[in-house]
C-alpha positions as CSV (number, residue, x, y, z in Angstrom):
1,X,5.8,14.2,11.1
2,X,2.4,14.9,9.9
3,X,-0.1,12.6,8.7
4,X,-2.4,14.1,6.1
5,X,-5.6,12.2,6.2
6,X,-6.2,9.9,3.4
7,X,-9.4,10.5,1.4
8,X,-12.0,7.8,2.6
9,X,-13.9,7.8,-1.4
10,X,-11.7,6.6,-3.8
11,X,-12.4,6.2,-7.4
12,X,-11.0,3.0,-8.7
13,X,-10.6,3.2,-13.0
14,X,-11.0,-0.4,-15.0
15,X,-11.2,-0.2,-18.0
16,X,-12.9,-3.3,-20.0
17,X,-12.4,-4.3,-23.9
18,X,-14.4,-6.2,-25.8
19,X,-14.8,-9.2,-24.5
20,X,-13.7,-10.7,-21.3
21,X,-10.7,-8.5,-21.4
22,X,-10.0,-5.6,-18.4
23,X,-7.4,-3.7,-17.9
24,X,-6.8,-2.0,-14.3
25,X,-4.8,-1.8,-10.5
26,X,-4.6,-5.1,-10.0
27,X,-2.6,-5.5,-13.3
28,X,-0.9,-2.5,-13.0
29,X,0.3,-3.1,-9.3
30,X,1.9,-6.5,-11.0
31,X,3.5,-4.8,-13.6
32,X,5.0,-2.2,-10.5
33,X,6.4,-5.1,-9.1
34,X,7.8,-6.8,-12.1
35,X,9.6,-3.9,-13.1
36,X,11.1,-3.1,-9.5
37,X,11.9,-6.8,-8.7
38,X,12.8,-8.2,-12.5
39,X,11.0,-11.6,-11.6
40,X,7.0,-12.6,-12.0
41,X,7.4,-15.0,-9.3
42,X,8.6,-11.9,-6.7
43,X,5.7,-10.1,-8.0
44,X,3.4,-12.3,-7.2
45,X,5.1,-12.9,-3.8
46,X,4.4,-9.4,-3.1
47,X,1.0,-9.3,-4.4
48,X,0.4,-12.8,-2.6
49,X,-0.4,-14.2,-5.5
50,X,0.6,-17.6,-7.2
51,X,3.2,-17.5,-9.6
52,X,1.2,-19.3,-11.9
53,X,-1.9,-17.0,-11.1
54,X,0.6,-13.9,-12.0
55,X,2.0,-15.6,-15.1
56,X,-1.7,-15.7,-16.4
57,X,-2.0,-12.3,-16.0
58,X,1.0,-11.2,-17.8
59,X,0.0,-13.6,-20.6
60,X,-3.6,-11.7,-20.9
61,X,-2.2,-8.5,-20.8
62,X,1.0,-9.6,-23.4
63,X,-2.2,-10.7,-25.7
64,X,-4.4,-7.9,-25.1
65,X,-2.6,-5.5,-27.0
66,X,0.0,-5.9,-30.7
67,X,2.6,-5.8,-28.4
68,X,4.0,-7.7,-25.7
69,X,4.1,-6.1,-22.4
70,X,6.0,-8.3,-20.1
71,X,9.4,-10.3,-21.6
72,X,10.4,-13.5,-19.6
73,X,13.3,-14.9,-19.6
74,X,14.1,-18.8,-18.5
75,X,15.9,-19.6,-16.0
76,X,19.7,-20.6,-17.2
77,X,23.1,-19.9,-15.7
78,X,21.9,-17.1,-14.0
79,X,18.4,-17.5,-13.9
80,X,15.1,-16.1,-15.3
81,X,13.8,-13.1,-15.1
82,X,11.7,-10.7,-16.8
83,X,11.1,-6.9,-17.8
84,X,8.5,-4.5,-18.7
85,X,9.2,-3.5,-22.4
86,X,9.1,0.0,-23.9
87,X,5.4,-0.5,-25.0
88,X,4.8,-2.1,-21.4
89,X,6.3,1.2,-19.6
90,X,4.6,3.2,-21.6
91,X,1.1,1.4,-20.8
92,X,1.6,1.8,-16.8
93,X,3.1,5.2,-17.0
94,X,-0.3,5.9,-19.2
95,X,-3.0,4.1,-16.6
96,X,-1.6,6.0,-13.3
97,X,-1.7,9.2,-15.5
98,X,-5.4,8.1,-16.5
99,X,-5.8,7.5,-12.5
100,X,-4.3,10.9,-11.9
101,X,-6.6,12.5,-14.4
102,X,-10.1,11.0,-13.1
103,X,-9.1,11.6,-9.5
104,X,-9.0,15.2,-10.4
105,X,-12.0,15.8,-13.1
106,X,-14.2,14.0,-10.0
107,X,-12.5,16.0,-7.1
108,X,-15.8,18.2,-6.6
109,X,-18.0,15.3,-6.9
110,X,-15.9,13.3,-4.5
111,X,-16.3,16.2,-1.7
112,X,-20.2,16.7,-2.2
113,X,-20.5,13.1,-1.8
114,X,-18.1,12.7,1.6
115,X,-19.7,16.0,2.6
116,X,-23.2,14.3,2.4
117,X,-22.5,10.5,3.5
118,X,-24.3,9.3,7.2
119,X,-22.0,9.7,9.8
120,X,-22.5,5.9,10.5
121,X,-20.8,4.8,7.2
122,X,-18.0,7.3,7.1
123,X,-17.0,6.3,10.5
124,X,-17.0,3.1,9.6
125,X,-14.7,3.1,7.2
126,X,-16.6,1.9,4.1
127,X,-16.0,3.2,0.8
């Protein structure tokens, strides 16, 4: 098995709105989790987040844009649940594609700069 190394400089993309509004991998990891466990409480488990917490973030995101991102369902005979819709698909599917795309335009940039950091800081695993 080969490891290849991870790259130590890793751009992270947020995107802020007007307002106190931001969109980016925190919320985009939850929405991964919602879709591959069907449950915000899971996802917030495996973010080790509160339920509530994760619930307030599907909210902001569900009123961020005209449509709703995230449908919950109540628990009942066989429980809640919820379910990224169409338009919530289609907003992950867009941001790791954004991700994709700025990792790549900044590629060069990303080598010059591990190229030139101190050896003190790369070893040390900052980024």
């Amino acid at each position: 098995m080969t490891d290849t190394p991870q790259p130590s400089l890793k751009p992270i993309l947020r995107i802020s709105f007007s307002g106190q509004d931001r969109l980016g991998r925190g919320k985009m990891e939850l929405l991964e989790h919602i879709r591959d466990t069907g449950s915000i409480s899971a996802a917030g488990r495996a973010m080790d987040m509160s339920y509530r917490r994760a619930w307030l973030l599907i909210s902001e995101l569900n009123h961020m844009f005209r449509e709703p991102v995230v449908e919950s369902q109540r628990g009942g005979q066989k429980g809640g649940g919820a379910a990224l819709t169409p338009f919530g698909e289609e907003l992950l599917q867009r941001f790791r594609g954004m991700e994709t795309t700025l990792r790549a335009a900044i590629a060069a940039d990303l080598q010059w700069l591990e190229a030139n950091r101190s050896a003190a800081e790369a070893s040390s695993g900052k980024s």
